[in-house]
C-alpha positions as CSV (number, residue, x, y, z in Angstrom):
1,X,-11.4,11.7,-34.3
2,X,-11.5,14.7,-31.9
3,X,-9.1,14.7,-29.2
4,X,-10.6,15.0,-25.4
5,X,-8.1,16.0,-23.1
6,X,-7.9,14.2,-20.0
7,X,-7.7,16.5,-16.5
8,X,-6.5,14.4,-13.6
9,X,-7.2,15.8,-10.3
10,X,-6.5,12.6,-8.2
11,X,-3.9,14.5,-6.3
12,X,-6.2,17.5,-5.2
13,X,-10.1,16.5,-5.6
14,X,-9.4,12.7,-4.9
15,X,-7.0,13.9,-1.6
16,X,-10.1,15.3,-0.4
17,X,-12.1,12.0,0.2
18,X,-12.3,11.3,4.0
19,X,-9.1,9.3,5.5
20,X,-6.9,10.1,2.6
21,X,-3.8,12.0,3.0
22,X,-0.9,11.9,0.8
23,X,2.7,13.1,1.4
24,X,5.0,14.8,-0.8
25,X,6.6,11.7,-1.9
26,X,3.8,9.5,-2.7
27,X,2.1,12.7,-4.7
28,X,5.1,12.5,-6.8
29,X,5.0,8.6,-7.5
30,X,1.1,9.1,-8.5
31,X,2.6,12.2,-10.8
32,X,5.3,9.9,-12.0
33,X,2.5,7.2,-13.0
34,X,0.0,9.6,-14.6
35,X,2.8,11.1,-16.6
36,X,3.3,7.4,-18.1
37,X,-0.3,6.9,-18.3
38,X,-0.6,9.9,-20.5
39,X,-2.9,12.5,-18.8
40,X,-2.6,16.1,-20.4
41,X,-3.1,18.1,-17.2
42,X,-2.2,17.1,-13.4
43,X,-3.7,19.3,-10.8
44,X,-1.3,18.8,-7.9
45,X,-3.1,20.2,-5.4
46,X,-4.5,23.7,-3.8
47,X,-0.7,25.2,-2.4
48,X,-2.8,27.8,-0.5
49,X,-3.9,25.5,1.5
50,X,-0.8,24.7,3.7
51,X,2.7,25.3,3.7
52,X,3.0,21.5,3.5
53,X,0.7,21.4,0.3
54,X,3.0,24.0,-1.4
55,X,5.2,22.3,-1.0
56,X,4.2,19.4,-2.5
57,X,2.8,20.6,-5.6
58,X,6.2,22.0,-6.3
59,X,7.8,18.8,-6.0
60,X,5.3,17.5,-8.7
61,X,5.3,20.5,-10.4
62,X,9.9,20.0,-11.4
63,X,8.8,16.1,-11.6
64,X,6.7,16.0,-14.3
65,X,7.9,16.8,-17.8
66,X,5.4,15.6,-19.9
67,X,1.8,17.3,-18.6
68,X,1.1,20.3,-17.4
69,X,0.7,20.9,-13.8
70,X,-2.2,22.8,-12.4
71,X,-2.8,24.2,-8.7
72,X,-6.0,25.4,-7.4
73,X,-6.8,28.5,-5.9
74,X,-9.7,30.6,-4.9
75,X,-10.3,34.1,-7.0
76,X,-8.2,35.7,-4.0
77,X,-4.6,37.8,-4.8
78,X,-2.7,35.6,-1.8
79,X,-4.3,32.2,-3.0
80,X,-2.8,32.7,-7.0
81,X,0.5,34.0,-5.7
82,X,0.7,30.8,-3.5
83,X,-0.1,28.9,-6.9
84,X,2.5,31.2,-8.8
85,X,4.9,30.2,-6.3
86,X,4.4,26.3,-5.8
87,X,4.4,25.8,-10.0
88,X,7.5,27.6,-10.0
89,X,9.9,25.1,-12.1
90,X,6.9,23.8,-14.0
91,X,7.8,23.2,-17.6
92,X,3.5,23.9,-18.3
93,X,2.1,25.7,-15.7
94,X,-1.6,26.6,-15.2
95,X,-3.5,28.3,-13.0
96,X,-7.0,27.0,-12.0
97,X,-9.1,29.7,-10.7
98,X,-12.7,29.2,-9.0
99,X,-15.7,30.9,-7.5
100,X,-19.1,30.3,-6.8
101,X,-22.2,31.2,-8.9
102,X,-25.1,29.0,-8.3
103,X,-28.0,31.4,-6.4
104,X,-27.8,29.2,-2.9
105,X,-23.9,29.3,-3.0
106,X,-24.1,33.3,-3.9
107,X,-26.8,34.0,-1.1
108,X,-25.8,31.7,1.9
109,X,-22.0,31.2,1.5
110,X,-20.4,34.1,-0.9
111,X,-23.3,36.8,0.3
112,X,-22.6,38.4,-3.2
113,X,-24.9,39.7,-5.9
114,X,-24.5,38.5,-9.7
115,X,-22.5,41.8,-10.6
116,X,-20.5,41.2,-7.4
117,X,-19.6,37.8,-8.5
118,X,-18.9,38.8,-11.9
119,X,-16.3,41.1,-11.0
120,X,-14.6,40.0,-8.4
121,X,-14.0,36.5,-11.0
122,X,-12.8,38.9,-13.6
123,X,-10.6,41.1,-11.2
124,X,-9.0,37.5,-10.3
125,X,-8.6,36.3,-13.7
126,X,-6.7,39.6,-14.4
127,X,-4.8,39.6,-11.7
128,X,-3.5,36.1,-13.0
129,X,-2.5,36.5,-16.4
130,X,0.6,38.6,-15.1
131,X,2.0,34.8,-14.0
132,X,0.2,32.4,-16.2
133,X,-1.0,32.2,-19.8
134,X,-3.0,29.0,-19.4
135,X,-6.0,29.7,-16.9
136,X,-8.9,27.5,-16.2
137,X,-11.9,29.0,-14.5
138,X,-14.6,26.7,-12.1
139,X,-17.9,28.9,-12.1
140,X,-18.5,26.5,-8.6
141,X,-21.5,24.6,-8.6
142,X,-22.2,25.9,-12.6
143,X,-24.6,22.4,-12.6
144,X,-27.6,25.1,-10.2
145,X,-26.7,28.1,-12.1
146,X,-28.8,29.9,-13.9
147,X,-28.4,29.2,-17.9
148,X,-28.4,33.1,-18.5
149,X,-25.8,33.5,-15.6
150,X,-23.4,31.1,-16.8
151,X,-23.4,32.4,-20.1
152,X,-22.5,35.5,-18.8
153,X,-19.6,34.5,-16.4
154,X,-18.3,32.1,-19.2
155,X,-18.6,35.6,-21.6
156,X,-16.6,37.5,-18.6
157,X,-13.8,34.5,-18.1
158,X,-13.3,34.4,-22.0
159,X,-12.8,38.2,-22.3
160,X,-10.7,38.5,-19.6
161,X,-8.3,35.8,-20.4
162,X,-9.1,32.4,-19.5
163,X,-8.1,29.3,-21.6
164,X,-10.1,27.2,-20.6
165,X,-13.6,27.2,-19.0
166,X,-15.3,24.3,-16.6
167,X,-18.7,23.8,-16.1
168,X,-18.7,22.1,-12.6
169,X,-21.4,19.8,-11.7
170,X,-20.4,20.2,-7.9
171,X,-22.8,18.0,-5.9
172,X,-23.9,16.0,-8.3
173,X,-26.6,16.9,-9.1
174,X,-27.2,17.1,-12.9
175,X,-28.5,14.2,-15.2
176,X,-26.7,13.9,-18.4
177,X,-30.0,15.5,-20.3
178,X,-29.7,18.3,-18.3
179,X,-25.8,18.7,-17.8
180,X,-25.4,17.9,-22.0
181,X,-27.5,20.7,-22.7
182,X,-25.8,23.7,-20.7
183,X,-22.4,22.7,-22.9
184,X,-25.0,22.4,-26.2
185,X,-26.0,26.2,-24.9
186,X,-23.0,27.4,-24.4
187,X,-21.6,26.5,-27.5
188,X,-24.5,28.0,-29.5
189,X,-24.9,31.5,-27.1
190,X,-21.7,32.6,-25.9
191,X,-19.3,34.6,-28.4
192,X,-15.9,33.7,-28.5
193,X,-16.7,30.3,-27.1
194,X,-14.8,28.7,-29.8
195,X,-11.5,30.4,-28.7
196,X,-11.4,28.3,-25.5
197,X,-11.8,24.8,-24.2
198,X,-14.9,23.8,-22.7
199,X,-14.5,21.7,-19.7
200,X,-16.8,18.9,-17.7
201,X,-16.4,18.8,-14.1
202,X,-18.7,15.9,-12.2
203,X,-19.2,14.2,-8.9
204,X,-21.2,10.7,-8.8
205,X,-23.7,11.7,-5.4
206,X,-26.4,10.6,-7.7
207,X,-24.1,7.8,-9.5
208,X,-23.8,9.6,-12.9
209,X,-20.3,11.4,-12.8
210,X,-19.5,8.9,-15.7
211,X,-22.9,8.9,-17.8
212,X,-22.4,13.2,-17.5
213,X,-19.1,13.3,-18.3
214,X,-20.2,11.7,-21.5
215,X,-23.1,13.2,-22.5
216,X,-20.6,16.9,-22.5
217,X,-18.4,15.0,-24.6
218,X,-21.2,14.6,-27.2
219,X,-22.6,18.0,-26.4
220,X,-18.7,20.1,-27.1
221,X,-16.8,19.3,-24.3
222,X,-13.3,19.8,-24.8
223,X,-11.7,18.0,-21.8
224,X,-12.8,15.9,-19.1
225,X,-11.7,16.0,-15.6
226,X,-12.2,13.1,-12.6
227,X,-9.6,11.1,-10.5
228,X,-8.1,7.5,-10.9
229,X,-10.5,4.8,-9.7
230,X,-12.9,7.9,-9.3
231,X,-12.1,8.5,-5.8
232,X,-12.9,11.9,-4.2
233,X,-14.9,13.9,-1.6
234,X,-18.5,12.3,-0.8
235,X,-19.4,10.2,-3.1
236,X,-16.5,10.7,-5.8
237,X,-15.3,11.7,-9.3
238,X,-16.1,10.9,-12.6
239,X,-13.4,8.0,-13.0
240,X,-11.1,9.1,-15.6
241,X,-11.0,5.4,-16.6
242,X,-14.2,4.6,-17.5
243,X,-13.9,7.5,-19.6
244,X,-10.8,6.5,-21.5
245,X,-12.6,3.0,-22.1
246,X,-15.7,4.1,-23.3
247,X,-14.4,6.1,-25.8
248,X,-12.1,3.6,-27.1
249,X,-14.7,0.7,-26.9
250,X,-17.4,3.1,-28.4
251,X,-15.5,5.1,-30.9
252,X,-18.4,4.2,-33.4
253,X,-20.9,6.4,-30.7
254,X,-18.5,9.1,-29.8
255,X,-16.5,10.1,-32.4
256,X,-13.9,11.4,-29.7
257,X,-10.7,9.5,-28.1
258,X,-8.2,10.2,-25.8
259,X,-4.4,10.1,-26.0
260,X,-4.1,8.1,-23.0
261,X,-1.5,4.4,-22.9
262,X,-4.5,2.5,-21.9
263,X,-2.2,-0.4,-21.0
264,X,-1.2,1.8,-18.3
265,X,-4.6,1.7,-16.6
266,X,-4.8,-1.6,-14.5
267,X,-1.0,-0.4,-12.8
268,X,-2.3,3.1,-12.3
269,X,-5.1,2.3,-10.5
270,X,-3.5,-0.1,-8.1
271,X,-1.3,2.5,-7.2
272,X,-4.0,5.0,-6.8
273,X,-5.9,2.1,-4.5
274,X,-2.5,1.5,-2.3
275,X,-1.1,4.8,-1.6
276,X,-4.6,5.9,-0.7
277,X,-5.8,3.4,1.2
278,X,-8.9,3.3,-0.7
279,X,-9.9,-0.1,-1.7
280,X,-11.5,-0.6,-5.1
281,X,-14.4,-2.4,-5.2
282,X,-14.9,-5.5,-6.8
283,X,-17.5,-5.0,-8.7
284,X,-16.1,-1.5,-9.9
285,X,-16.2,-0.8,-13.9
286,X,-12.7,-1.5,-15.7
287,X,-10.6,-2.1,-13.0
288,X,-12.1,-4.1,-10.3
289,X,-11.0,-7.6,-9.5
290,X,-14.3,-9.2,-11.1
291,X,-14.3,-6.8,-13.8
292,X,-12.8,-9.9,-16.1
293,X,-14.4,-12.7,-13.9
294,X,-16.6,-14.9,-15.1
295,X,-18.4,-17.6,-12.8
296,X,-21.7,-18.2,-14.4
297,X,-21.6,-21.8,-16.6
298,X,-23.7,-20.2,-19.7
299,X,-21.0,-17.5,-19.7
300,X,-17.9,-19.9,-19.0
301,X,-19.3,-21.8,-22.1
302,X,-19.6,-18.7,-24.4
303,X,-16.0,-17.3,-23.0
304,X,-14.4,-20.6,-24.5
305,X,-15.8,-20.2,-27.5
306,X,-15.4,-17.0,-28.4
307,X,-14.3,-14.8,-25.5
308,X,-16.5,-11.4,-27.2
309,X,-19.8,-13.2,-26.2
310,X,-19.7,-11.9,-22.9
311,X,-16.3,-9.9,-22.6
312,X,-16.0,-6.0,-24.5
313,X,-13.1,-5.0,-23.5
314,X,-10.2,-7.5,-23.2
315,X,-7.6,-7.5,-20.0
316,X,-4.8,-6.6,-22.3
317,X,-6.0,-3.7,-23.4
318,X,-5.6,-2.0,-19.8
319,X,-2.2,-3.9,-19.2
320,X,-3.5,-6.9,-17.7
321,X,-2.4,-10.6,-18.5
322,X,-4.0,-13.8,-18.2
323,X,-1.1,-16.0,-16.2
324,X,-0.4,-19.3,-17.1
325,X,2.6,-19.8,-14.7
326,X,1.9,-20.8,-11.3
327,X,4.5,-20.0,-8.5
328,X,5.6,-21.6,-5.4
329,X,8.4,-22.3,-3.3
330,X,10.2,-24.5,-5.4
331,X,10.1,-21.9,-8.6
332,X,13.5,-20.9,-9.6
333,X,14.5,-17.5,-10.2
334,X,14.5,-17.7,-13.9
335,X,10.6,-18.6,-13.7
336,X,10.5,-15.5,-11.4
337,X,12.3,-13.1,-13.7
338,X,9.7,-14.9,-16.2
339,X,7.1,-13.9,-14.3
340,X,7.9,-10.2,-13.2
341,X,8.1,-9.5,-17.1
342,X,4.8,-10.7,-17.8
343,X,3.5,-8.7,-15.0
344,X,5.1,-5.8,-16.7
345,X,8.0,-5.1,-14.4
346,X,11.5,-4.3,-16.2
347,X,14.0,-4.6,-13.0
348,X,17.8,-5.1,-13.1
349,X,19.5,-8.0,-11.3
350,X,20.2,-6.8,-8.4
351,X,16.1,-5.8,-7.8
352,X,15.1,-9.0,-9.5
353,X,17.6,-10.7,-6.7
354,X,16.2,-8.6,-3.7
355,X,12.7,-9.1,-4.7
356,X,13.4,-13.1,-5.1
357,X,14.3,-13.4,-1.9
358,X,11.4,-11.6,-0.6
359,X,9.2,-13.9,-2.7
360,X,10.9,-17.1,-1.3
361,X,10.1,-15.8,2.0
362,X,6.7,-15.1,1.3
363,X,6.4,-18.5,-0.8
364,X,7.2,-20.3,2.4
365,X,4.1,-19.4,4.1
366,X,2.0,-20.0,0.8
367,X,1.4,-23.0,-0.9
368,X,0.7,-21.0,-4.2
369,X,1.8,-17.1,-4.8
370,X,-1.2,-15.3,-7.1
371,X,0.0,-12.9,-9.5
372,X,-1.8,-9.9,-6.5
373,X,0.6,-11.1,-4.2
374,X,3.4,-10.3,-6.4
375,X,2.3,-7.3,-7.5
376,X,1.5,-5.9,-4.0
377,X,5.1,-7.5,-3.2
378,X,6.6,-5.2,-5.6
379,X,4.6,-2.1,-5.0
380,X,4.8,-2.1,-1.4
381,X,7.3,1.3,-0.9
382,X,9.2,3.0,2.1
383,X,8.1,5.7,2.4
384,X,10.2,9.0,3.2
385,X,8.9,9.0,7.1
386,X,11.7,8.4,9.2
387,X,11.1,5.4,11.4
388,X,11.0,6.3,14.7
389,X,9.7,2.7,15.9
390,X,10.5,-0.2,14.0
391,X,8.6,-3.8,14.8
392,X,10.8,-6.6,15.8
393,X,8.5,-9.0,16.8
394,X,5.0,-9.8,17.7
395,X,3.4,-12.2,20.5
396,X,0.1,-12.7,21.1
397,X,-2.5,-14.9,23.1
398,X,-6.1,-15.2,22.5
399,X,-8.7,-18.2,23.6
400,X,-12.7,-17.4,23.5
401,X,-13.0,-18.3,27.3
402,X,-9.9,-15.7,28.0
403,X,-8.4,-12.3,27.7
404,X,-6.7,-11.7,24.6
405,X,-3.0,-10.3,25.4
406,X,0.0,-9.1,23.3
407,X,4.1,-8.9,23.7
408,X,5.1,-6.4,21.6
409,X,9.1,-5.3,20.9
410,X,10.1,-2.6,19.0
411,X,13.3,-1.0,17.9
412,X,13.6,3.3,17.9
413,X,15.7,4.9,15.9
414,X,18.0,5.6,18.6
415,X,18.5,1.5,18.6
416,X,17.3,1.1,21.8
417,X,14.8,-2.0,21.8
418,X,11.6,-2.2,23.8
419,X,9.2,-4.8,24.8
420,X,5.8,-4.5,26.4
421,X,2.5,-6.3,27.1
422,X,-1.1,-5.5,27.2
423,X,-4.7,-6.9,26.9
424,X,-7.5,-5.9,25.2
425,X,-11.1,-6.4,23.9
426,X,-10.0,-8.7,21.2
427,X,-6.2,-9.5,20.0
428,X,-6.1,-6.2,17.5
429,X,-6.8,-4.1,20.1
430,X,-4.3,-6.0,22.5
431,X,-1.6,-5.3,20.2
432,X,-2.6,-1.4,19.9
433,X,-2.7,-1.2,23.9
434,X,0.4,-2.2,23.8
435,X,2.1,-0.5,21.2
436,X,0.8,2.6,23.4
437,X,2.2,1.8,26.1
438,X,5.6,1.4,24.6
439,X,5.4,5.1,22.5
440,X,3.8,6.6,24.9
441,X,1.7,8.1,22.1
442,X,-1.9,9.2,22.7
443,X,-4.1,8.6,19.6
444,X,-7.5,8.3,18.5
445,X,-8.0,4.8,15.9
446,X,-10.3,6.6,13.2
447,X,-10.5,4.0,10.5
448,X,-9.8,0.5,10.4
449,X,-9.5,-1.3,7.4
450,X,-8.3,-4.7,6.4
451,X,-8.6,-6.1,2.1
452,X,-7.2,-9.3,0.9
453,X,-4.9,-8.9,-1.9
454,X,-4.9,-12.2,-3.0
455,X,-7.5,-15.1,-3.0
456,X,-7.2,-18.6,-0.4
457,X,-6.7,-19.1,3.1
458,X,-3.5,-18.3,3.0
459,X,-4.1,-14.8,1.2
460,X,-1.6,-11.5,1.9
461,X,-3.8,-9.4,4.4
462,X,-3.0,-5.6,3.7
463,X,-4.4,-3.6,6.5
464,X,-5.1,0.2,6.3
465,X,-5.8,2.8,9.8
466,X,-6.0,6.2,10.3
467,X,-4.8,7.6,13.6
468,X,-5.6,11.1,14.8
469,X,-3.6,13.0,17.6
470,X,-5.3,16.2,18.3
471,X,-6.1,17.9,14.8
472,X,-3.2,16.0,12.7
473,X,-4.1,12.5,11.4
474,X,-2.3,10.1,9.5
475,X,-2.7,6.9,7.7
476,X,-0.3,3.5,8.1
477,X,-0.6,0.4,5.6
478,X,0.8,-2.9,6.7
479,X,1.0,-6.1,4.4
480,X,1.2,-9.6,5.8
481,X,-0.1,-13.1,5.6
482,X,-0.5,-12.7,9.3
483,X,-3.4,-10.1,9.4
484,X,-2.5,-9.5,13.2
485,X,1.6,-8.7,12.3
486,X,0.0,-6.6,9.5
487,X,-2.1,-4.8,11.8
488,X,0.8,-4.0,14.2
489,X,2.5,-2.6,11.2
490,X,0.0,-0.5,10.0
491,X,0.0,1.2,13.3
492,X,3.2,1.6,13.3
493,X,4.0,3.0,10.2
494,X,0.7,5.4,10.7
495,X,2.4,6.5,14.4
496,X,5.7,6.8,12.8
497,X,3.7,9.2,9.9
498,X,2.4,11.3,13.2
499,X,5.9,12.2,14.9
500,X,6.8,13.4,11.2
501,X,4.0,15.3,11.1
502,X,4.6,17.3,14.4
503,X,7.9,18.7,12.9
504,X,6.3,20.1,10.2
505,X,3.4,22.9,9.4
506,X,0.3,21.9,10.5
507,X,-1.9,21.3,7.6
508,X,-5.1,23.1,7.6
509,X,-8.4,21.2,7.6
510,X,-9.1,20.1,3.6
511,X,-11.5,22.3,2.4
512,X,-14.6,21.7,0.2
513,X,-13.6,22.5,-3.0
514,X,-15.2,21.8,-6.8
């Protein structure tokens, strides 16, 4: 079957949805994952953006050995020297290029005529081949250009180098009639077309990012780009996902597959889902925690007896595993190490003797420990930010008929412990009056987010925030079966992200890219 290649951009178009902002190190664990997942290309970000951002794409760029590594830039000289500088290192570098080319984008935002457009792209594209030989061109917003126009600008980016060329549905506007039929044209009009890749680029606004993605594949498209989970700016991405699994549940339909480790899929996204802060709904296609739930008794009955009445894609075919073993505080480690292999964690002794320990404690405060507390158990990483407050412990005091109040004491890097107490509106924002008062920070709460990892009364509580201090903001995670503790350490970790922030470059505002 023909071979789709799959273009990840969760670490440049998925960045760019609102309260998500990823450091170096968690870029690089994403990278790491996608690499085992089997994406062909990883756009790392848009290095021109920030020094900071640079940076970071060139710490994916000498991680990952198995993709290539792409960084974004606008058809400007200083913006594909920053990318020829961040993918230095690279072992398959490319250079995505973009500019504008629908008529409201040329009249009200690029105030350029067609020929203007035309050439500045190609002067661009030239100017780029002296650092790369792999070079994708965006024809921004291609989904509200005119057919004749985009032929001609795909005509110009194939003569003056480019390997690949994406057709950009931008604001998601296109149905996959519509959208199919510009790759159908292309394929038919523009010479040369058939030494290059055609490429479908599409945001969900409308909810068919997926259902256009698909209809290029059957119309010529060569590769397919969207983000894990299919987060992203406004509405989102096409969700790379949902892809994958169509194809390989459809093969009969599309004739097409990817080379993707499905199995890879359910671990991927988690990660995606954690280190964002994004939460994936559970009703979302593939990967969402009812995706493989069945509650209805017709279905329940049909599931027994032959588990394809009602199910078309099986767990195990995206590296989830129906559990059997039920754990609790009086498992024993060898259960445990049973456990974590089924779960698909390899870990050596000493990790499989830290993380029993951590599960003891946690199987103290819960009568049964689900496979999702586990899992977020394992996953939960330090990250890189030094900790300049540390929590040591958390008091707090709340009655309907009284003010809610908090005691909290924390420990700064210097050692130096420190204990204050504060009221509030309701306990949450008792505990956040106080943990002011102790730092001495001024911040603004922008988000506020609390998901249950795990089912019962006794569920872990991960909580998610985003604090903003003049222009910088960062987020903090906390994980807990207190929700309250969990919220005091989301804070905390978020200020913590803050002061780490202020030593370095200030980041410039995330732009609105493709």
């Amino acid at each position: 079957m023909r071979k789709i290649y799959i273009f990840d951009t969760t670490l440049r178009d998925g960045e760019q949805s609102p309260g998500v902002n990823l450091n170096t190190k968690e870029k690089v664990e994403i990278a790491y994952q996608l690499e085992k997942l089997g994406v062909d290309r990883i756009e790392a970000g848009f290095p021109a953006a920030s020094p900071g951002d640079l940076a970071a794409v060139n710490a994916v760029a000498r991680a990952v050995k198995n993709a290539s590594v792409i960084g974004l830039a606008r058809s400007r000289e200083q913006d594909i020297d920053a990318v020829a500088e961040a993918l230095k290192g690279a072992q398959d570098p490319c250079l995505h290029l973009f500019l504008a080319t629908s008529p409201i984008h040329r009249k009200h935002k690029l105030r350029m005529e067609k020929d203007q457009v035309l050439e500045t792209a190609e002067r661009a594209i030239r100017y780029a081949k002296q650092y790369f030989s792999k070079i994708e061109f965006s024809p921004e917003d291609a989904g509200r250009t005119e057919l004749d126009f985009l032929c001609q600008v795909t005509d110009m980016a194939i003569r003056a180098g480019a390997t690949v060329v994406n057709i950009p549905d931008t604001v998601g506007y296109m149905n996959p009639s519509e959208y199919g039929h510009i790759f159908k044209t292309l394929k038919e009009q523009v010479p040369g077309i058939e030494k290059i890749q055609l490429s479908a680029h599409c945001h969900d606004d409308l909810g068919m990012a997926t259902a256009n993605a698909l209809a290029a594949i059957l119309n010529g498209a060569d590769q397919i780009e969207g983000t894990i989970n299919g987060i992203g700016e406004r509405a989102g991405n096409t969700a790379l996902e949902e892809i994958a699994m169509a194809l390989a549940t459809r093969a009969d339909y599309f004739g097409a597959t990817t080379t993707l480790n499905l199995k890879e899929i359910a671990k991927t996204s988690r990660l995606v889902s954690k280190l964002t802060g994004m939460v994936v709904p559970g009703n979302k296609a593939i990967v969402g925690a009812n995706a493989f739930a069945h509650e209805s008794g017709i279905h329940q009955d049909g599931m027994l007896k032959e588990k394809t009445t009602y199910e078309i894609i099986s767990p195990d075919s995206i590296g989830l595993r129906d559990s059997k073993l039920v754990l609790g505080k009086h498992s024993g480690r060898a259960a445990f190490r049973e456990k974590l292999i089924d779960l698909g964690y390899e870990l050596d002794d000493e990790a499989v003797n830290t993380a029993f320990a951590k599960f003891k404690d946690l199987a103290d405060k819960k009568k049964n420990v689900m496979d999702e507390d586990i899992r977020a158990m394992l996953e939960e990483k330090l990250t890189d930010t030094p900790e300049v407050y540390s929590l040591e412990t958390i008091q707090v005091s709340y009655g309907n008929k009284s003010v809610p109040s908090a005691t909290i004491r924390v420990r700064t890097a210097e050692g130096e412990v420190k204990e204050q107490s504060a009221e509030g509106n309701g306990s949450v924002d008792a505990i956040y009056n106080a943990i002011d008062a102790l730092t001495t920070e001024t911040v603004e709460l922008e988000d506020y987010s609390i998901k249950s990892v795990s089912h019962g009364k006794d569920a872990l509580g991960e909580v998610h925030v985003v604090l903003k201090q003049d222009e910088v903001s960062a987020q903090g995670r906390g994980l807990s079966t207190d929700i309250l503790e969990a919220s005091a350490r989301a804070y905390i970790d978020a200020l913590n992200r803050l002061v780490e922030k202020r030593k370095s470059p200030v980041r410039r505002d995330k732009m609105s890219l493709i």
